[in-house]
C-alpha positions in Angstrom: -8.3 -23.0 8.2 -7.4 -26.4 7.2 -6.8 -25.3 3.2 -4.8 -22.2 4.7 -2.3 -24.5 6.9 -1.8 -27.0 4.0 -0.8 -23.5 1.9 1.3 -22.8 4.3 3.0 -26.2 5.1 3.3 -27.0 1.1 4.9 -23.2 0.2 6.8 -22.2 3.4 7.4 -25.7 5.6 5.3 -24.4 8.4 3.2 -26.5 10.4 0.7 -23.6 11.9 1.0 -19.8 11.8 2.1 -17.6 14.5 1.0 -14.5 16.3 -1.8 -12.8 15.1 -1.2 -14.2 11.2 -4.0 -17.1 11.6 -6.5 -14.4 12.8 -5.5 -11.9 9.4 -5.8 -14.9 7.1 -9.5 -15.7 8.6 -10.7 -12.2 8.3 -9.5 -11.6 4.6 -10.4 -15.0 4.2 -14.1 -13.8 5.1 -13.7 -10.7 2.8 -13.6 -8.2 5.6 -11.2 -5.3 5.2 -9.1 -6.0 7.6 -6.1 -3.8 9.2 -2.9 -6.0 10.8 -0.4 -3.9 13.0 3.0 -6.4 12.9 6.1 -5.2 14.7 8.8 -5.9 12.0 9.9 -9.8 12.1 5.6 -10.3 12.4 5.5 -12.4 9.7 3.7 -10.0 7.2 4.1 -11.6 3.7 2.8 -14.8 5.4 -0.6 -13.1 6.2 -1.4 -12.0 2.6 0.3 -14.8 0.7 -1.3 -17.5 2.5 -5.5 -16.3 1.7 -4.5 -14.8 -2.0 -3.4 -18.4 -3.0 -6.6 -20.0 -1.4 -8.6 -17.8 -3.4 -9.0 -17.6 -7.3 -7.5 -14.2 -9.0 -5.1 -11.7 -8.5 -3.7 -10.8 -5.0 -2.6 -6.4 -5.8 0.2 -6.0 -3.6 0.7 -1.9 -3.0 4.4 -1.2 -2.2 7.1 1.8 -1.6 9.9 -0.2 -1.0 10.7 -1.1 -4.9 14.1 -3.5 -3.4 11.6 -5.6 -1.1 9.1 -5.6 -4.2 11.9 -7.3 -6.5 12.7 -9.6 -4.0 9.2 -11.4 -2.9 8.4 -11.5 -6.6 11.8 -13.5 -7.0 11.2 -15.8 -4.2 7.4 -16.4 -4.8 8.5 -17.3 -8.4 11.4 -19.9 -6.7 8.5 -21.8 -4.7 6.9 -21.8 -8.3 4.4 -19.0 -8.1 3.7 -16.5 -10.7 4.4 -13.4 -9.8 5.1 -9.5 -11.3 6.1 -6.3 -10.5 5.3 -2.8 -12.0 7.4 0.1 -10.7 9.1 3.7 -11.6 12.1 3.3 -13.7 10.7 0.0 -15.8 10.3 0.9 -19.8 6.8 1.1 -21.2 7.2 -2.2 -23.2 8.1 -4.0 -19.7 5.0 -2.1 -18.0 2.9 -3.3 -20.4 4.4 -7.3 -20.8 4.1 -7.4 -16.7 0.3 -6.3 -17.0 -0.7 -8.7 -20.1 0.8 -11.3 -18.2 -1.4 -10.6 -15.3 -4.8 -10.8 -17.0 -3.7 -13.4 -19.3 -1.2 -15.4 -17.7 -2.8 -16.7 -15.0 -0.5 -14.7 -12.5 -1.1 -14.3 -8.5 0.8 -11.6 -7.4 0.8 -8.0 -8.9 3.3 -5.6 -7.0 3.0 -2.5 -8.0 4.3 0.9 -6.5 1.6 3.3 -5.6 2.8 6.2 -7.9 2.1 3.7 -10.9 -1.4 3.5 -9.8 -3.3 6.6 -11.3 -1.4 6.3 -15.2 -3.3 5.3 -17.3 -2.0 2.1 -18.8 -2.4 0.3 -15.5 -6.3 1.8 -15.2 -7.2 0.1 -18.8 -5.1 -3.1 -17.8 -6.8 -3.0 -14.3 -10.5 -3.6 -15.7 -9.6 -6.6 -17.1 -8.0 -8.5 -14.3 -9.3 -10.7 -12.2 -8.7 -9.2 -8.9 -9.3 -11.0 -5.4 -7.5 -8.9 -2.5 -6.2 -5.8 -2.7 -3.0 -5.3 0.2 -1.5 -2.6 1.5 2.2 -2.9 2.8 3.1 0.0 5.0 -0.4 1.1 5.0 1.0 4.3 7.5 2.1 5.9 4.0 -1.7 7.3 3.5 -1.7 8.9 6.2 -0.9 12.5 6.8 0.5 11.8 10.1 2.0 8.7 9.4 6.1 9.5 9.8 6.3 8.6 5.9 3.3 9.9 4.3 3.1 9.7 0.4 0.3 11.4 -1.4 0.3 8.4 -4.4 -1.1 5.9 -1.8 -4.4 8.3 -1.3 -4.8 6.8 -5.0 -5.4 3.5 -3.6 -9.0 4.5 -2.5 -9.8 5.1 -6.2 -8.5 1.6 -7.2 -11.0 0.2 -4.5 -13.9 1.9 -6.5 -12.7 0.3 -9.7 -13.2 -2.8 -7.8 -16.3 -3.6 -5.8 -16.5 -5.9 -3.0 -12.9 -6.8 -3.1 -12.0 -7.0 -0.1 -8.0 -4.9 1.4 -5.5 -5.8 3.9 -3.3 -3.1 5.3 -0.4 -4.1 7.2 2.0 -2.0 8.8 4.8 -2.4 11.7 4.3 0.8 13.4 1.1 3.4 13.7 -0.1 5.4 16.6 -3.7 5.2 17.4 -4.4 8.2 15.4 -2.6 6.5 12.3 -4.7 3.9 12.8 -8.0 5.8 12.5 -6.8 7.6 9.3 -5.5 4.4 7.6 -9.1 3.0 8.2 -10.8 6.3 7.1 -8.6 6.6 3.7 -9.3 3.1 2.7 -13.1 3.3 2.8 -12.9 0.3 5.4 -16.3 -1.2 5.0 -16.3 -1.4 8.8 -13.2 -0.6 11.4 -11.5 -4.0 12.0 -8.0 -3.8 13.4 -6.1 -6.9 14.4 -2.8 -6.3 16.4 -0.1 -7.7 17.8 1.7 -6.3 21.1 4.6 -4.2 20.0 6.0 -5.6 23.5 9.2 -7.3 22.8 9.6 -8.9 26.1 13.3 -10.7 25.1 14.4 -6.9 23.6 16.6 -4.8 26.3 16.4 -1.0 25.3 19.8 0.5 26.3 20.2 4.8 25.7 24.0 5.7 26.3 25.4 9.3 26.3 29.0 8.4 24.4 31.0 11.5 23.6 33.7 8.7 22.1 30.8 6.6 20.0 33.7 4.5 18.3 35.3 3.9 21.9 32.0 2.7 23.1 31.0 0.8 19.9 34.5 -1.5 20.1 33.9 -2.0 24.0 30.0 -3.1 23.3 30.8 -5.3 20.7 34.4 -6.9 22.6 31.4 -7.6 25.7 29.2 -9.2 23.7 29.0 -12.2 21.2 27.0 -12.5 18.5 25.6 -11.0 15.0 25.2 -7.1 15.0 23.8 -4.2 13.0 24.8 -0.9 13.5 23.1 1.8 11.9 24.5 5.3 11.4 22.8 7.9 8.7 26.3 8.4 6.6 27.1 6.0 3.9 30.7 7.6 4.4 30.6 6.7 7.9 29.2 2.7 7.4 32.8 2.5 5.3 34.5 4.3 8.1 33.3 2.2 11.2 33.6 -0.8 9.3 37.2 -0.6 8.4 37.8 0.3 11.8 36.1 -2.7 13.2 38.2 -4.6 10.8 41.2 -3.4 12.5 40.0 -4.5 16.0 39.4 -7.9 14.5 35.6 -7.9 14.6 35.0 -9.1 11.2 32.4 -6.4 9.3 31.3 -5.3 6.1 29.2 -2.3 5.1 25.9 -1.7 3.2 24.1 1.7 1.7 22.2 2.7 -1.2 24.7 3.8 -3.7 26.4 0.4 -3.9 26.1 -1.7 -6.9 23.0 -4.1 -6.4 25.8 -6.9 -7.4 27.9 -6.1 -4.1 24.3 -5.2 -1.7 23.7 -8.8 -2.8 27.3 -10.5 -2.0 27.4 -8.4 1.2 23.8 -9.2 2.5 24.7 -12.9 1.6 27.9 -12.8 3.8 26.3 -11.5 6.8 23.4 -13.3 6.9 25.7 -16.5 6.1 27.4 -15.4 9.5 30.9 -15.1 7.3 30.9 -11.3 9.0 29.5 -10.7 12.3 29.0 -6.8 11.8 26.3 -5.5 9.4 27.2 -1.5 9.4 24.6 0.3 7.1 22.9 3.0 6.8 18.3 2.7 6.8 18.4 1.4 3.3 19.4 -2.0 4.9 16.9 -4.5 7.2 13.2 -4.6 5.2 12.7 -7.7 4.4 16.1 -9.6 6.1 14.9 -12.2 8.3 18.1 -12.7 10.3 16.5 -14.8 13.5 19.8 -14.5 15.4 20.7 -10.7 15.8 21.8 -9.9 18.8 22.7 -6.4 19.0 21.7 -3.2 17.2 23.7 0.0 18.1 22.8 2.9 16.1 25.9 5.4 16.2 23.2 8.4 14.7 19.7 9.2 16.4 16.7 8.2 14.3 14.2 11.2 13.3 11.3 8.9 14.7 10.3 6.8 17.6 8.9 5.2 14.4 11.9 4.8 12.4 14.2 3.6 15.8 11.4 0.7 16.7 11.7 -1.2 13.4 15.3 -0.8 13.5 15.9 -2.1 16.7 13.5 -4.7 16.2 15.4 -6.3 13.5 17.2 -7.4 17.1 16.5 -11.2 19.2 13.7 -12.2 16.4 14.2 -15.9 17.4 13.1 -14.8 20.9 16.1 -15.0 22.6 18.2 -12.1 24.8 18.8 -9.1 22.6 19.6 -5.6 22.7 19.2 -2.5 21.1 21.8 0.6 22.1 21.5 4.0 21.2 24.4 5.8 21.5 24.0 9.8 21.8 25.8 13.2 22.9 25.3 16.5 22.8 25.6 17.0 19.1 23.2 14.6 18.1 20.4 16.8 20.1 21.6 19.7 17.8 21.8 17.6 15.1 18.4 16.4 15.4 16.9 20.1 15.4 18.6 21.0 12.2 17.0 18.2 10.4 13.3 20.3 10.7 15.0 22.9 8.8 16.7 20.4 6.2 13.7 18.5 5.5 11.4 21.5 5.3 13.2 24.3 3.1 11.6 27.6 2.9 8.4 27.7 0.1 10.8 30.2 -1.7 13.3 27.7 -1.6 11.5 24.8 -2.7 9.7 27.2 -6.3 13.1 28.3 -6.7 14.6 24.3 -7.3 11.3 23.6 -9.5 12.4 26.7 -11.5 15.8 25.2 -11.9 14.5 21.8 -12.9 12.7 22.9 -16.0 15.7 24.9 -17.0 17.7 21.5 -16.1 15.5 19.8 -18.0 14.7 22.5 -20.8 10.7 22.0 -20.2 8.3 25.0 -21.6 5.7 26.1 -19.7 2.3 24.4 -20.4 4.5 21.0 -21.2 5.7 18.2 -19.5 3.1 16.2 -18.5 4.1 11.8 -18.1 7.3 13.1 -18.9 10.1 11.5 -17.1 13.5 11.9 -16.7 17.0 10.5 -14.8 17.9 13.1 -12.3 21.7 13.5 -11.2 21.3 15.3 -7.9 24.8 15.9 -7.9 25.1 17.5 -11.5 21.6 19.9 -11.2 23.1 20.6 -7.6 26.5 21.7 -9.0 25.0 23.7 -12.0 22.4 25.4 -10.3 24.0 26.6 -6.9 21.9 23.7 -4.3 22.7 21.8 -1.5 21.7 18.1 -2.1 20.2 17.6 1.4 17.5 20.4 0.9 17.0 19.8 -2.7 16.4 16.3 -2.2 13.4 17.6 0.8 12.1 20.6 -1.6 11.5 17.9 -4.7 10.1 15.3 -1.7 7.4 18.6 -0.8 6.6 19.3 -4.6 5.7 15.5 -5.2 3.8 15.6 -2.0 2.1 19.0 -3.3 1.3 16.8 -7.2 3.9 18.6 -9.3 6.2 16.0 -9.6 6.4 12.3 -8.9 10.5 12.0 -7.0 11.9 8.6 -6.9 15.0 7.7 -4.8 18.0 6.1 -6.0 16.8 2.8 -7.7 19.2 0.1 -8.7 17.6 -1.3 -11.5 19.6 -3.9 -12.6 20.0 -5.3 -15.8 17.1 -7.4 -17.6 16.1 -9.3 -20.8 13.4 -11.0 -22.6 13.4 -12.7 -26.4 11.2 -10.9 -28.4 11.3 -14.1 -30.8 9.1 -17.2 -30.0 11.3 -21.0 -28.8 10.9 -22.5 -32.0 11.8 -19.3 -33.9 14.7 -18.8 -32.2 16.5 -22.9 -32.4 15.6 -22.2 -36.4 18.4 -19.5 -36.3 22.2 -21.0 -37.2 24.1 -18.1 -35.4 27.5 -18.1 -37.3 29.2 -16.2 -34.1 30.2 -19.2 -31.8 30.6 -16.3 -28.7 27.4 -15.8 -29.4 26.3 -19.2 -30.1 27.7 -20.0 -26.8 26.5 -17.0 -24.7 22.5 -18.1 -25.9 22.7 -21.5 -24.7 24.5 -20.0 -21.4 20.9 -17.6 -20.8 18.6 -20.2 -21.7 20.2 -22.4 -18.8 20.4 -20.0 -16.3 17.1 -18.0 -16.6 13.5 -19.4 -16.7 10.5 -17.4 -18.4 12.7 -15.3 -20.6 10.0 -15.7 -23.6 6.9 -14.4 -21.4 8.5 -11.7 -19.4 11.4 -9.3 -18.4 14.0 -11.4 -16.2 16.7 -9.8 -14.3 20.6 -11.1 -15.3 23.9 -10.4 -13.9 26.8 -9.9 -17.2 29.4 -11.0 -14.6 27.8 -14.2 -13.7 26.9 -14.8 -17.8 30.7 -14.0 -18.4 31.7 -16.5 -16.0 30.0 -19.7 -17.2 30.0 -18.7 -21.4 33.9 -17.5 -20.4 33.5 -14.9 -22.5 34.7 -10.9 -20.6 32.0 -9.0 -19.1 32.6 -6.6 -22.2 32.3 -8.9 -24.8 28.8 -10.1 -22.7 27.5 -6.7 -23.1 28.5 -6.2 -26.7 26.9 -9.3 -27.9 23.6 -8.8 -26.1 23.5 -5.5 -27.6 24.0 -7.0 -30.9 21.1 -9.4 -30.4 19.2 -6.5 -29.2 19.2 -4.7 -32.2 18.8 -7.7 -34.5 15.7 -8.1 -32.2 16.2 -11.4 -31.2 16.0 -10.3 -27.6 15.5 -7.4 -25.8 18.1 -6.3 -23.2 18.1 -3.4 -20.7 21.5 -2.4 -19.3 21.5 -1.5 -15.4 21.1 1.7 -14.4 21.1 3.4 -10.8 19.1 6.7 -10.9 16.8 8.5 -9.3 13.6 9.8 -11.4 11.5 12.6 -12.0 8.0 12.4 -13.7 6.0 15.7 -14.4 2.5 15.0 -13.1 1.1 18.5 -14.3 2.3 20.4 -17.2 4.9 22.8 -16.2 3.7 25.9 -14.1 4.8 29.5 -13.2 7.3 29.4 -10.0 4.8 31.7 -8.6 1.8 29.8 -8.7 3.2 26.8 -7.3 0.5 26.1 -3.9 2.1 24.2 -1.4 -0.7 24.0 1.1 -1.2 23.6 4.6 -1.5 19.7 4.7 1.5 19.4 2.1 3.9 21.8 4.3 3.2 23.4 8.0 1.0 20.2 8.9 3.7 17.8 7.9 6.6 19.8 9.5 4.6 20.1 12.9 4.1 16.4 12.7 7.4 15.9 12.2 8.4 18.3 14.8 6.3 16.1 16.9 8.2 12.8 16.3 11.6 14.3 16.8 10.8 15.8 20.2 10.0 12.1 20.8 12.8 10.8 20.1 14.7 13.7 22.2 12.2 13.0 25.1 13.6 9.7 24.7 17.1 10.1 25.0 17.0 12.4 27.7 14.4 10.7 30.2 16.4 8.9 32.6 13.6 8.3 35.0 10.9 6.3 32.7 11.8 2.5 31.2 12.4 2.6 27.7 10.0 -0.2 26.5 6.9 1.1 28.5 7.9 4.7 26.8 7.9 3.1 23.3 4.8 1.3 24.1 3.1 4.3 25.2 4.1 6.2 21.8 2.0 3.7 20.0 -0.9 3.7 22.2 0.2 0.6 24.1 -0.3 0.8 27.6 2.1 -1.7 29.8 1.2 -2.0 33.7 4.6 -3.1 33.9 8.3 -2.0 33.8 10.4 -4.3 31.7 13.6 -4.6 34.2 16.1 -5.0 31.5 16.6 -1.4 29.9 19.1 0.8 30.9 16.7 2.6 33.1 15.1 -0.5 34.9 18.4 -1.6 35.7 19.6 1.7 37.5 16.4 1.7 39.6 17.0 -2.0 40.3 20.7 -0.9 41.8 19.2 2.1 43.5 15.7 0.2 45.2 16.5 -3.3 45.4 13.0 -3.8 47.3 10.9 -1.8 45.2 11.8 -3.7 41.8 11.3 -6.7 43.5 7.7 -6.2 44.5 7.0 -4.2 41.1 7.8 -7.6 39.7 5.4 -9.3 41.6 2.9 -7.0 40.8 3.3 -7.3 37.3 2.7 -11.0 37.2 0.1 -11.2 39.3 -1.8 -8.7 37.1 -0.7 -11.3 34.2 -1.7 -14.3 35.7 -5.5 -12.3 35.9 -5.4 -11.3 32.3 -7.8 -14.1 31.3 -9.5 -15.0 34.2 -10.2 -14.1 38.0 -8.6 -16.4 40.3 -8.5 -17.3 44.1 -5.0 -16.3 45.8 -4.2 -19.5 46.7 -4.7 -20.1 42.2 -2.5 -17.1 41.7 0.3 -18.1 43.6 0.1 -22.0 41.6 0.3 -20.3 38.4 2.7 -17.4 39.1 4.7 -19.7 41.3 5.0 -16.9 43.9 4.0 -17.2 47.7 0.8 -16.2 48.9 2.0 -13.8 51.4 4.3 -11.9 48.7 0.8 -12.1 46.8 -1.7 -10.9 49.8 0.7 -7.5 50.0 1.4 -6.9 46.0 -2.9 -8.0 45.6 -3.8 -5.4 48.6 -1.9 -2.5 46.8 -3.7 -3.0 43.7 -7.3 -3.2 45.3 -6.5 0.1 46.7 -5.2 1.1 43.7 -8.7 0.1 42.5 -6.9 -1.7 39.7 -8.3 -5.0 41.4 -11.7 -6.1 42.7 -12.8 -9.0 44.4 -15.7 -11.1 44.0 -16.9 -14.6 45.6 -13.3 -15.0 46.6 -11.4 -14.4 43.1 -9.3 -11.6 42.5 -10.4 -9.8 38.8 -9.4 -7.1 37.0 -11.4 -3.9 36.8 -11.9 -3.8 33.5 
């Protein structure tokens, strides 16, 4: 543990690890597979980061979440780490650059989405790396009843075989017990070995308001309170709406969704994290990866589809451990709202062969072709042409991906990149006679590092601004030098994209099976009469309910949620010796103890003790022995 700590002390500052991340980096550290369950703000990267620099090779980093993939390559590579990333969208040239580097370049980190797993360029390259750990980030994707499954990660079992004896981490914030069986069983875990952190966020007050006026109640939670905020609604219109009219209350807020530029998700996410706004409003494509310690609210304006989805929100809430809370506003509406979504996210099977019949006409593809083809989809113009909604076409090409037609990325902002194709030396023996040019040459070789091994992200604004030529004038030259093949330059391009994985089929033939279709929708049927239980139990704390969804069990109420707090009103005595009873059964957690020991530790008098200990041995939650009160374990 010693090499581990001075990792982590020399790359990240810190002095020891916390939670359960010392116990992850032992067991990887020992080769075991090992699976870690971190309630978002757990530290994850940490855990895998820390044992894949101690050991010699490759760390294979498995990842959905293509924006969080671009930015732990670019920070690893700030602390002077070599790292890459291969992903949908990325040119074969840049795949293939990103994978030589990796076996020749003496590389650590190789993130790579799952869906670029089973081509074929990343098999060949995958035999000649030197690969130590393989890890899993949110590891609930391979299973069928995670709330996200994705059929690419099943491919991760096959990589496994490629590579004997190297050991895999799978980490994930949130899993129910049965998740965490199938994660396991997909895998091939060598042996089950689960390391977990409580989900219990002991600092976190859950608060579930009905609100027929949700902008009323928003303005008078956030006039109450001080502090940073995120409020979350489903609508990108509606983050622009509620941030403009938190502007006019004068609570300073800015807004954040998917189909803004990556320039202004950048400057945005800067500002709030800077604390220059106090109000992050955003939509679910905002929190993964943002460590924002200070966070004292989260409001979401929209019920979640999942008691999966609203835990990692909300926990983006009090991470430095300090009084939080998370508010869920809902009405009437939303409990409607929340029913249609079954129907939205699982179209009829008619439905879903009629939209792949309209996407090879879209796309012009014969039957029996196809195959590793792939394409930019405009949702908007195939919707518009061909008579769809974009709510259930996005769902029906989310099912056929799922069934191994097609692969169906979301909305990627890949932003612009470059690399010289000419060597140093070859490229300060060329007199350019265009001083703009001249000029904007010296200006990349300044700002960027590595352009001459591998693809590097640039922003034309931020090159206009120090060559002072116009962001036009940026682009022209660059594609000047691109043909000229001095360089290599990419221009930025948000798009989602579809990749034939079969050759094109007959409508008719199209078999969406069981698994692919009724199994997922009862799942999912499942996780949103959660979240409606949820809203509508006024009788149960929040936290122990939460707990209890993920196989947690909690002996004791948490007497700060909404719920806690109305029984504390209505029973003033009852809550009082609930509480005593919940810390006696915490001061016994490690070790049986006299009364007269309980009531030094707890700091509570024997007497109030002697009634709250007699309860619980009739309970036959307690037993006693020599003396010592114990747990019955």
């Amino acid at each position: 543990m010693a090499d581990y700590r001075e990792i982590l002390k020399r790359y990240w500052g810190y002095d020891n690890f916390r939670g359960i991340q010392e116990e992850i980096v032992r067991s990887v550290g020992e080769g075991r597979d090992t699976l870690g369950l971190m309630p978002t703000g757990g530290g994850k990267s940490v855990a895998f980061q820390v044992p894949a620099l101690a050991r010699p090779g490759l760390c294979l980093v498995v990842t959905p979440l293509i924006a969080l993939m671009k930015d732990q390559v670019q920070n690893l590579r700030k602390r002077g780490i070599k790292a890459a990333a291969v992903y949908s969208g990325m040119t074969r040239e840049e795949i293939v650059v990103a994978l030589e580097n990796c076996i020749f370049g003496d590389y650590k980190f190789l993130y790579i989405s799952p869906e670029r797993l089973s081509t074929e360029i990343f098999r060949v390259k995958l035999r000649k790396m030197n690969v130590s750990m393989i890890t899993v980030d949110e590891a609930h994707c391979i299973s069928q009843w995670g709330y996200d499954f994705r059929p690419s990660y099943l491919k991760i079992s096959e990589i496994r075989e490629l590579l004997p004896g190297v050991p895999v981490l799978a980490l994930t914030a949130t899993a129910t017990p049965e998740v965490v069986k199938d994660i396991q069983t997909c895998l091939k875990f060598r042996e089950e070995n689960v390391l977990r952190m409580s989900f219990e966020r002991k600092n976190l007050a859950y608060v579930v308001r009905r609100a027929e006026d949700k902008e009323g109640e928003m303005l008078h939670i956030l006039s109450s309170m001080e502090g940073s905020a995120i409020v979350y609604t489903r609508n990108r219109r509606r983050t622009k709406e509620i941030s403009a009219l938190l502007e006019r209350h004068e609570i300073t807020a800015t807004f954040y969704h998917a189909g803004l530029a990556d320039a202004v998700k950048d400057e945005r996410q800067k500002a709030w994290l800077a604390g220059q706004c106090r109000v992050m409003v955003a939509t679910n494509a905002f929190g993964m990866g943002i460590d924002k310690p200070d966070v004292r609210l989260v409001i979401h304006a929209d019920v979640p589809d999942s008691p999966e989805a609203y835990f990692q929100e909300a926990g983006r809430a009090g991470r430095d451990g300090r009084k939080a809370y998370a508010v869920l506003l809902f009405n009437e509406r939303d409990k409607v709202s929340l029913k249609r979504r079954v129907s939205d996210t699982f179209p009829e099977k008619e439905a879903v062969r009629k939209i792949y019949e309209d996407i090879n006409y879209y796309y012009q593809m014969a039957m029996g072709d196809g195959l590793g083809c792939m394409f930019a989809f405009n949702i908007d113009e195939f919707c518009r042409n061909f008579k769809h909604y974009p709510v259930q076409t996005d769902s029906a090409l989310k099912i056929l991906t799922r069934a191994g037609y097609l692969e169906y990325t979301d909305e990627q902002d890949n932003g612009s990149r470059l690399m010289f194709t000419l060597r140093r030396d070859e490229l300060y023996a060329i007199h350019e006679q265009n001083p703009d040019i001249e000029r904007l040459l010296r200006v990349i070789l300044r700002s960027y590092t590595g352009v001459f091994a591998d693809y590097v992200y640039i922003s034309e604004d931020m090159l206009a601004s120090r060559s002072g030529l116009t962001r036009r004038e940026v682009y022209d030259a660059l594609v000047l030098l691109s043909r000229r093949r001095i360089l290599h330059y990419i221009p930025g391009k948000k798009t989602p994209y579809i990749i034939y994985t079969r050759e094109r089929q007959e409508a008719s033939r199209i078999c969406i099976g069981k698994e692919v279709y009724e199994d997922r929708k009862a799942s999912y049927e499942r996780r949103i009469k959660a979240m409606l239980e949820y809203i509508s139990d006024g009788a149960h704390c929040r936290s122990r309910m939460l707990l209890r969804y993920f196989g947690e069990k909690s002996e004791c109420n948490c007497g700060q949620c909404d719920v806690c707090l109305q029984q504390k009103n209505a029973e003033p005595g009852k809550d009082e010796f609930d509480e005593v009873v919940c810390k006696l059964t915490e001061a016994l957690a490690d070790s049986p103890l006299s009364l007269q020991e309980a009531a030094h530790r707890t700091g509570i008098p024997e007497e109030r003790l002697l009634q709250a200990a007699n309860y619980l041995l009739a309970e036959e939650r307690l037993e006693q022995q020599d003396g010592k009160l114990g747990l019955v374990r």
